[in-house]
Structure formats: C-alpha cells, structure tokens
C-alpha positions as CSV (number, residue, x, y, z in Angstrom):
1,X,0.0,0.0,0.0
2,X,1.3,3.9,-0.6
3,X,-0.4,7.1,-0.5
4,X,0.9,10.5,-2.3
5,X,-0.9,14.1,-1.8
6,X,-1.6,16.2,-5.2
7,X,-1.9,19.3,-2.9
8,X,-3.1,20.4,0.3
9,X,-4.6,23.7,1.5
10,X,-6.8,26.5,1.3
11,X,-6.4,26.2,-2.6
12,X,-6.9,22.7,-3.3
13,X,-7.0,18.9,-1.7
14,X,-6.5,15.6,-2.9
15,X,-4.9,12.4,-1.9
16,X,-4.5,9.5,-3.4
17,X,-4.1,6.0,-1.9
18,X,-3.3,2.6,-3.9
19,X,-3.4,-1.3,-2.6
20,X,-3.0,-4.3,-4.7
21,X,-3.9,-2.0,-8.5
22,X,-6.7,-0.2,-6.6
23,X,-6.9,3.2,-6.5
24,X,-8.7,5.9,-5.0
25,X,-8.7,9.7,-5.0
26,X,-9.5,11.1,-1.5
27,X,-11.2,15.2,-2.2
28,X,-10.6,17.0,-5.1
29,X,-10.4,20.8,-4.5
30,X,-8.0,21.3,-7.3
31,X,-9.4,21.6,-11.7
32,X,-9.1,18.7,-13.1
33,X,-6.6,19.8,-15.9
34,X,-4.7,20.5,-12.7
35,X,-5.4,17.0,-11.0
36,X,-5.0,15.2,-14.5
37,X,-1.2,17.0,-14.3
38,X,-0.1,16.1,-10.5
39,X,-1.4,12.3,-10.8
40,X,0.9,12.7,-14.2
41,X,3.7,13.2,-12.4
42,X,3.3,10.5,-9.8
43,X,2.6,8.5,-12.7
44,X,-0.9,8.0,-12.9
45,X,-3.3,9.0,-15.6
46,X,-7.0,9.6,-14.4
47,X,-8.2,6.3,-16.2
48,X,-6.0,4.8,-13.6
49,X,-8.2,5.7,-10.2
50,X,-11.3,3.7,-9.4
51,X,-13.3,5.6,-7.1
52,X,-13.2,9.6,-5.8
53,X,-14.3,9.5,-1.6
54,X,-15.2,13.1,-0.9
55,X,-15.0,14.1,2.6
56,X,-17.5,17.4,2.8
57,X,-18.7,20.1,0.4
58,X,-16.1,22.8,1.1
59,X,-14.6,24.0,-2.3
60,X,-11.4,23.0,-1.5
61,X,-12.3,19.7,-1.1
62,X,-15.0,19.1,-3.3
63,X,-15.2,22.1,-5.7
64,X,-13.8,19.9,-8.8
65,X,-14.9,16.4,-7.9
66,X,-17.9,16.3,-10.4
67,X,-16.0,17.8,-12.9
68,X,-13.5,15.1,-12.9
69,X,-15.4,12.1,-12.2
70,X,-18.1,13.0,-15.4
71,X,-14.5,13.6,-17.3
72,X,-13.3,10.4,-16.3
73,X,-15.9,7.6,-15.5
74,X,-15.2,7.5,-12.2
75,X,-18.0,7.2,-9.1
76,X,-17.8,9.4,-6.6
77,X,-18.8,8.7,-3.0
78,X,-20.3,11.1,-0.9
79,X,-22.6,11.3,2.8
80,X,-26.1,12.2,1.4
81,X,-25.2,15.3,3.0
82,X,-23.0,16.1,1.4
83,X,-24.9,15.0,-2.0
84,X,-27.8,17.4,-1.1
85,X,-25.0,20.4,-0.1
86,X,-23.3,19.7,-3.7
87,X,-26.9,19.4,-5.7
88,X,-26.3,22.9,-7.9
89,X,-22.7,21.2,-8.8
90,X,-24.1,17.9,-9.9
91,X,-26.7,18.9,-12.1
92,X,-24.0,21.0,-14.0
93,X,-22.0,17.5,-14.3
94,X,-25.1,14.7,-15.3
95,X,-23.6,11.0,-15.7
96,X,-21.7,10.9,-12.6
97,X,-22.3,7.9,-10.7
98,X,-23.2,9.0,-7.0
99,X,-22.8,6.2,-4.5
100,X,-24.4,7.6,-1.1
101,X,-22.1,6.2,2.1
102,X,-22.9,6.1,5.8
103,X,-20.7,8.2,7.8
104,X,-19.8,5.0,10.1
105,X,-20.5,1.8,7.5
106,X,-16.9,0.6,6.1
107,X,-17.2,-0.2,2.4
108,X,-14.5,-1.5,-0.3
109,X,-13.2,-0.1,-3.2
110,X,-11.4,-2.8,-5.2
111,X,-8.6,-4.4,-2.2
112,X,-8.8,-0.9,-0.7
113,X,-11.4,-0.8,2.8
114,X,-12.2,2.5,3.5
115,X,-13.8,3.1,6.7
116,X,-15.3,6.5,6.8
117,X,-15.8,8.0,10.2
118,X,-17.8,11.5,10.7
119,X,-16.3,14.9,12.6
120,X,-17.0,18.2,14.1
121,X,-16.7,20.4,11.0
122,X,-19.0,23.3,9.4
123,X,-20.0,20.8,6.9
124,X,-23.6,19.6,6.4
125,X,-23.0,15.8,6.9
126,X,-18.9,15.6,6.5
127,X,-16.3,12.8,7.3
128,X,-13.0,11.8,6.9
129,X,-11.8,8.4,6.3
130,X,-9.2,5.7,7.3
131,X,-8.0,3.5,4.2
132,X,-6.3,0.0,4.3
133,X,-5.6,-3.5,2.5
134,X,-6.4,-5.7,5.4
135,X,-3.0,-5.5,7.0
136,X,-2.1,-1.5,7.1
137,X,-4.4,1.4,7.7
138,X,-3.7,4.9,6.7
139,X,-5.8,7.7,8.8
140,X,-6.4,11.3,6.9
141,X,-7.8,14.0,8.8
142,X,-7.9,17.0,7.7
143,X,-11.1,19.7,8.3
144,X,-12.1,19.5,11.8
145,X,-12.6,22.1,14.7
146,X,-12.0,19.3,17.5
147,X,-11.5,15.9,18.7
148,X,-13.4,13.4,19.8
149,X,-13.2,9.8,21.3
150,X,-14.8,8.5,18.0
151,X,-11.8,10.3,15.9
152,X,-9.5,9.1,18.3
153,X,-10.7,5.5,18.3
154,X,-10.6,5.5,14.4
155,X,-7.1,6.8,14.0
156,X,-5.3,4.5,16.8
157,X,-3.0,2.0,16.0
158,X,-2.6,3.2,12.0
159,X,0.2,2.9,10.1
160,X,0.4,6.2,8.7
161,X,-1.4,9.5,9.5
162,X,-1.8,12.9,7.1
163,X,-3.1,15.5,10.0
164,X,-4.7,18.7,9.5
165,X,-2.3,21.4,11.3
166,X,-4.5,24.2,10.2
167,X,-3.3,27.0,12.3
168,X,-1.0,28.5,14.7
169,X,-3.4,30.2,17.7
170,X,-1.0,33.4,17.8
171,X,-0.2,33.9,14.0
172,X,-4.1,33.5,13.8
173,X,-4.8,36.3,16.3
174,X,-2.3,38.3,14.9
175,X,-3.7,38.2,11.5
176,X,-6.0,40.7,9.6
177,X,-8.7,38.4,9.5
178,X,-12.2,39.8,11.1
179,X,-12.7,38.9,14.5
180,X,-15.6,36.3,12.9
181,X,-13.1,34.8,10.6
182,X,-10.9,34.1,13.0
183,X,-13.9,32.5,15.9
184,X,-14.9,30.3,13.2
185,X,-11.6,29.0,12.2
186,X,-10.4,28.5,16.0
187,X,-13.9,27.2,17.1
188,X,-15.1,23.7,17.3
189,X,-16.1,23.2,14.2
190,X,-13.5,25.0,12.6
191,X,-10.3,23.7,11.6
192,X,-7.3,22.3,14.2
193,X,-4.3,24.4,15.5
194,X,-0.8,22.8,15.6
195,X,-1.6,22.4,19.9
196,X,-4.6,20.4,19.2
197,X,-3.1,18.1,16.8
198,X,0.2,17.3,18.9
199,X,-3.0,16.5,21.6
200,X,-4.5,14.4,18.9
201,X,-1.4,12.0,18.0
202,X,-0.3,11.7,21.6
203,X,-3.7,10.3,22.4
204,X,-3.1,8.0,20.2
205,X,-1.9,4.6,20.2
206,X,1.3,5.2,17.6
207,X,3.1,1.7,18.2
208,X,2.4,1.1,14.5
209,X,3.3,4.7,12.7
210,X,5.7,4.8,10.4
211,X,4.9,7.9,8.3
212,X,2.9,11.3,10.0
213,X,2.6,14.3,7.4
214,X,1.4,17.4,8.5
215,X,-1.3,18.6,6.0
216,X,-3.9,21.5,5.5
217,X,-1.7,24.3,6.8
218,X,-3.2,28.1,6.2
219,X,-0.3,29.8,4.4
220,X,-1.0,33.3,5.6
221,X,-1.8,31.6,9.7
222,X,0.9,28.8,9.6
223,X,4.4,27.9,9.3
224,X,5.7,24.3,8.3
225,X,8.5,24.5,11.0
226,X,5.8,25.2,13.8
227,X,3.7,22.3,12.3
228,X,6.5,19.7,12.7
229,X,7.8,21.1,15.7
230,X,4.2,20.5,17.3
231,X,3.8,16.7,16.3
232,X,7.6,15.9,17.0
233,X,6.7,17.0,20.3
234,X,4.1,14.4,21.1
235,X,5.8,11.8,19.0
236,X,9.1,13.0,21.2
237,X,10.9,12.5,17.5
238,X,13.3,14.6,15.6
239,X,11.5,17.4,13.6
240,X,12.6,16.4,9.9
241,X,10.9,13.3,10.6
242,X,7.3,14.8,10.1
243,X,6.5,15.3,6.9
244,X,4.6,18.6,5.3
245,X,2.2,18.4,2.8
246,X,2.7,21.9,1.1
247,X,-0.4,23.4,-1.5
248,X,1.7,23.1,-4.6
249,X,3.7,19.9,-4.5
250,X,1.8,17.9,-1.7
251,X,4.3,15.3,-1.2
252,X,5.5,12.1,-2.9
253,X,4.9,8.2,-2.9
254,X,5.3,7.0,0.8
255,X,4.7,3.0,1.0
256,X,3.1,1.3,3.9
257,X,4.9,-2.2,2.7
C-alpha cells in the first residue's frame, strides 16, 4: 500500500491512496486539468483511479470532484449530506455515478477498505476516512474544529497519519482576518491548530506509525516548521521526521509495505 498528496490547502486537496492496483482519490479541490497533471507526475493518468471519496462540500475539497469524475468515469462517493449540499454542482455534471455512504459503515473499493468515520466540522453531513488493504491502515484528517473519542478510536494503531495542522493560535490572532473569521476557524467546528493536533497523535496509540505528514496548513496563519515542531513534540521525535504536505507539490509516494 502507498499514498501521495496532489496538494493540500486553502487552494486545493487531494490524496491519493493505492493497494493491490486499486486506486482511489480522496477530495478534489484542485481543476481537473490540474489533477490530470499532479497524478501525471506520480505517474498516474485519471483512467488509472477507481473511485473519488469526498469528505464534505467545502470547495477545496469538493469544488472539482464532479468535474473530474463525469470527465473520467469514475463514481464518486459522498454522505447524502454532502450529495444534497453539492446538488447545484451535480446537475452541472449529469452521468456521474453517485454512490451515497454512511458516515460510520466501512465499504471496499477494489482491495482498498475505506472506513469512513464523521467529525465536528461546518459541513452539512462531513467525514473523513481511514483507508487500508487488510494489513495496514492509513488515517487522513484534515477539516475538523476538534477531537473526539470517535476520531481518536478511528485513528489509533494506523500505520500512517496525514493531519490537518491548520493554524498556529498566535499567527491566527495576529492576522488581519475579522474577529468572525478568526472564531470560526479556532472554534469547534473549525479547523485544528498545531496544539490540538500534537493532543491528537499523543492520544493516540502510535506503536504502529511509520509515516505522520502534517497537512492542510493556512499559508498566511501557519508555518511548516511550527507544524512539525508540534507533532515531533508528542511523538518526542526529531522534527525532519514529520512530513509537510505543502499546497503546490503535496508530497510524494510514501509506502506502507
């Protein structure tokens, strides 16, 4: 199994995860000319993925998913709340194949299992999801405004994490955001700050991680060097062993084998 980020941030998300010569495509917040050109250079062409999971209807996440999927044959699976938030979209892209999912029923795509598990966010119906072949699990987690014992039971004992380090509190504060902006971002169903998610991991049972990435950081509220610094921390690792996902390159192949 291996997993590879197209991009993550305010501008764009997608992730792509592979087991056994299944593929899917976790989000897709970036155009699809754009997607089309980042799975290119992992070496994928779009005929290549066999199923897109979106996690909520934010347009970073979702904003292109139609788009790609009516280009490319491909089903997309979404909460039906997320289907009814995204209706406008999908009648601008008839053909693609909508398969509703439960926000706490596993399904299969191909030798992948994705388990999809739901989260505080300012979403209608969102979730996030944990991906495996039967002996590894990768956990990705990146729009939420807290934690919970369900997200924290879901994400124990994975192989691999990609964790939303949205925000650092003081840059936020600092910034020239309004005062609203800022609430929403910080509050509980906002997004998570570097603190939260170092309280996140070291919940967590990590006897079995071998790759974290810190993903989702706010380019104007964030710095990759707090980020790591924050998850070394509670993995009481050496900082250049987190990895970043960044907005324009995301970050490369990284096998679970």
């Amino acid at each position: 199994m291996r997993f590879a980020s197209l991009g993550s941030g305010s501008k764009g998300n997608c992730l792509v995860a592979e087991a056994a010569g299944s593929r899917v495509l976790l989000d897709c917040g970036l155009s699809p000319r754009e997607t089309a050109r980042r799975l290119a250079r992992l070496g994928l062409e779009p005929a290549a993925i066999h199923a897109l999971l979106v996690t909520h209807e934010h347009d970073d996440h979702a904003g292109h998913a139609y788009a790609f999927a009516a280009q490319h044959g491909i089903p997309v699976h979404l909460t039906h709340g997320t289907r009814l938030a995204q209706e406008a979209a999908r009648r601008s892209a008839e053909g693609v194949e909508l398969r509703v999912i439960e926000g706490r029923e596993p399904f299969a795509v191909g030798a992948i299992r994705v388990e999809p598990f739901t989260v505080p966010h300012d979403a209608r119906e969102p979730v996030q999801f944990v991906l495996g072949d039967g002996a590894r699990r990768l956990g990705v987690l990146t729009d939420l405004g807290a934690s919970t014992a369900h997200v924290e039971q879901m994400l124990t004992r994975c192989d691999a994490l990609v964790l939303e380090t949205n925000h650092d509190l003081d840059l936020l504060w600092a910034s020239d955001y309004p005062k609203w902006l800022k609430q929403r971002i910080a509050g509980p169903f906002g997004h998570l700050d570097n603190g939260a998610s170092g309280r996140l991991l070291a919940a967590l049972d990590r006897s079995r991680l071998k790759h974290v990435v810190a993903a989702h950081l706010s380019q104007q509220n964030n710095r990759a060097d707090l980020a790591r610094a924050a998850l070394a921390r509670a993995l009481d690792c050496a900082e250049d062993w987190v990895g970043v996902a960044t907005q324009e390159a995301g970050f490369a192949w990284r096998d679970l084998a």
